[in-house]
C-alpha positions in Angstrom: 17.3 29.6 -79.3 16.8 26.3 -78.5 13.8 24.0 -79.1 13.6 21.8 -76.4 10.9 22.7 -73.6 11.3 20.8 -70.4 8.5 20.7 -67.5 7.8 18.2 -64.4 4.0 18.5 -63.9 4.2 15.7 -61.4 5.7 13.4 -58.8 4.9 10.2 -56.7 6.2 8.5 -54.2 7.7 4.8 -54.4 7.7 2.2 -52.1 10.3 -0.5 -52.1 10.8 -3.4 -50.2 14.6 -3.6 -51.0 15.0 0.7 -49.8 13.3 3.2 -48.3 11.1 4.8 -49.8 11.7 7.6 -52.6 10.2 10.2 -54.7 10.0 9.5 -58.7 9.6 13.2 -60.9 8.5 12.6 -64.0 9.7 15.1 -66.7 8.2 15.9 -70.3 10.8 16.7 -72.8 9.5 18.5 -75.8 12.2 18.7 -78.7 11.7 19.1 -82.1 7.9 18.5 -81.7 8.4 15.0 -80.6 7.8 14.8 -76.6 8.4 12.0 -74.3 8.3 11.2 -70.5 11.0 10.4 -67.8 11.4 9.8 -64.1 14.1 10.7 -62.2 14.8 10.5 -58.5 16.6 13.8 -56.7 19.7 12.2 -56.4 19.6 11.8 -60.1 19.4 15.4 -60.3 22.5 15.8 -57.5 24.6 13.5 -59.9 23.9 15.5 -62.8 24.5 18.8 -61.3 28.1 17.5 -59.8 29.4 16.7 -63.4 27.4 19.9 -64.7 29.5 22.0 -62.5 32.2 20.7 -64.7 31.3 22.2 -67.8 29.0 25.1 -67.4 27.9 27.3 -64.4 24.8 25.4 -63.0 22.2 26.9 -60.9 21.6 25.8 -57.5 19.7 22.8 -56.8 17.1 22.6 -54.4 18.1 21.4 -50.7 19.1 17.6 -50.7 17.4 17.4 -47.0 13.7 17.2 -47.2 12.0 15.4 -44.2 9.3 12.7 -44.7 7.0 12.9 -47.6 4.9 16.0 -46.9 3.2 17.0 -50.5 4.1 20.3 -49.5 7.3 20.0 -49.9 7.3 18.1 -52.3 5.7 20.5 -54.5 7.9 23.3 -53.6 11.2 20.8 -54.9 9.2 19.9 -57.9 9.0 23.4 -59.1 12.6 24.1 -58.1 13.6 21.1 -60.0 11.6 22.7 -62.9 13.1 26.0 -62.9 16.6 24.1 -62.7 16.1 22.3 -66.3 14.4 25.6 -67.6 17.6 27.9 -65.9 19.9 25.4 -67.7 18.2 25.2 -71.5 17.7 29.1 -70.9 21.6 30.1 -69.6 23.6 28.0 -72.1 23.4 28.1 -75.8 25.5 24.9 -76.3 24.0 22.2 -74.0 26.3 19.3 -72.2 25.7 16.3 -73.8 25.6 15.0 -69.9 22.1 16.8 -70.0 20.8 15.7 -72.9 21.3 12.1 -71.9 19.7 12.9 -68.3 16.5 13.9 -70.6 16.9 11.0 -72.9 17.7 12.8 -75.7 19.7 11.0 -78.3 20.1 13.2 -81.3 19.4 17.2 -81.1 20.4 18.6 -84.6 19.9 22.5 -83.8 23.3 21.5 -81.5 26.1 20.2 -83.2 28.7 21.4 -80.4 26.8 19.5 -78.1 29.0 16.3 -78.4 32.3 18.2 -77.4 30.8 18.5 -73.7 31.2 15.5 -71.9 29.4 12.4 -71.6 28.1 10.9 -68.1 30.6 7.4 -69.3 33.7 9.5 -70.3 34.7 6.2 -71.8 32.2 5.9 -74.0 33.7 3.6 -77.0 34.3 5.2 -80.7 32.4 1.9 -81.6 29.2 2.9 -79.2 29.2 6.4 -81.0 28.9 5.3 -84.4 25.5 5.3 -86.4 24.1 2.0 -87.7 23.1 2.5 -91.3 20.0 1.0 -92.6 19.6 -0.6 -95.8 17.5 2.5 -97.8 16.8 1.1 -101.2 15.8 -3.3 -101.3 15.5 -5.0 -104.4 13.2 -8.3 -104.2 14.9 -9.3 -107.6 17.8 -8.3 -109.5 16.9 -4.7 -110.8 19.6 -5.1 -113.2 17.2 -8.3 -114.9 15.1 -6.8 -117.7 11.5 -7.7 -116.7 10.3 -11.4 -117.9 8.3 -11.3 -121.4 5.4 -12.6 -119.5 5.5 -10.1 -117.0 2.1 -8.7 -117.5 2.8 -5.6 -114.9 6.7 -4.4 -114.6 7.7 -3.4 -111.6 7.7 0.5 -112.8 9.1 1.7 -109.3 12.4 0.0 -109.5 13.1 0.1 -113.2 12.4 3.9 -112.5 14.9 4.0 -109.6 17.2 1.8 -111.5 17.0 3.9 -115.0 17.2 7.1 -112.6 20.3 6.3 -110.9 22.3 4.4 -113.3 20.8 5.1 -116.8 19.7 8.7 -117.0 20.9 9.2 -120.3 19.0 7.1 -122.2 15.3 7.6 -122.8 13.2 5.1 -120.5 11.3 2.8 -122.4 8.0 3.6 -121.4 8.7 7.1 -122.8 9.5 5.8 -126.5 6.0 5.8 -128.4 
C-alpha cells in the first residue's frame, strides 16, 4: 500500500503573449504526511503517459482534443486527469521513478524498486544521483582540547559527545565525586 495520495482540485487558464493560451492543473501530492503543490499542462500529462507506456500498463488519458476553454470541459478533463494519477498509484505496487519526478517527488522510502524504472533523462549522470552529505556533528573548538582552567562553564554537550564516542571506557569526570 502506498502512501502517497494525489488529487487536482483545480485548474486555470493562462494567457501568454509568446503562445496561445493553455490550461495549468494544479496537483496536491500528499506523501509521507508532507504535501505540496504542482502545475502541469495536458501535454505534460501526454509526455508522461508515452514513457509510462514503457514500463507499466497505463490507463487511458483523457482526449488530447478539447475545443476552446469551456469550464465544462474543463472540469470533466480535470477529473479524468485525477482518476489517471489515482488509477496509476492504485494499479502498480512499484511506481516508475518517471512518475514520481512528474509529482515532484524526490525521495519515497516505502519504494526502494522505484529507481530501477526509468528516469524522464535516461542519461541521468551517476554524479547527479549521488547524495550530498552534510556535516552532522561541528566542533567550534578542538573537542580533543581539555577545557581552559578558567573556563567557568565547560561546554558539557561536546565533552559528552566526545567521551561518548571516543572514550566510553573511562568514567567521565563529572561522574567522579
Amino acid at each position: 500500500m502506498h502512501s502517497l495520495i494525489v488529487r487536482i482540485p483545480s485548474f486555470r487558464y493562462e494567457d501568454s503573449a509568446m503562445e496561445k493560451g493553455y490550461t495549468v492543473f494544479k496537483i496536491e501530492v500528499l506523501t509521507s504526511g508532507r504535501q505540496h503543490s504542482i502545475e502541469k499542462r495536458y501535454s505534460e500529462f501526454h509526455s508522461l503517459h508515452k514513457k509510462l507506456k514503457k514500463f507499466i500498463k497505463a490507463p487511458d488519458l483523457p482526449s488530447k482534443h478539447v475545443r476552446n476553454w469551456v469550464p465544462k470541459v474543463l472540469e470533466h478533463r480535470r477529473l479524468g486527469l485525477e482518476i489517471y494519477l489515482q488509477t496509476i498509484i492504485m494499479e502498480n505496487e512499484v511506481l516508475p521513478k518517471i512518475f514520481l519526478e512528474f509529482l515532484n517527488i524526490r525521495h519515497f522510502a516505502s519504494l526502494p524498486k522505484t529507481e530501477s524504472c526509468g528516469s524522464f533523462d535516461e542519461t541521468e549522470s551517476e554524479e547527479s544521483s549521488k547524495l550530498s552529505h552534510q556535516p552532522v556533528l561541528l566542533f567550534l573548538r578542538d573537542p580533543y582540547v581539555l577545557p581552559a582552567a578558567d573556563d567557568t562553564f565547560p561546554n558539557v554537550v561536546i565533552e559528552g559527545v566526545v567521551h561518548g564516542m571516543f572514550y566510553s571506557h573511562i568514567q567521565p569526570w563529572w561522574t567522579k565525586q
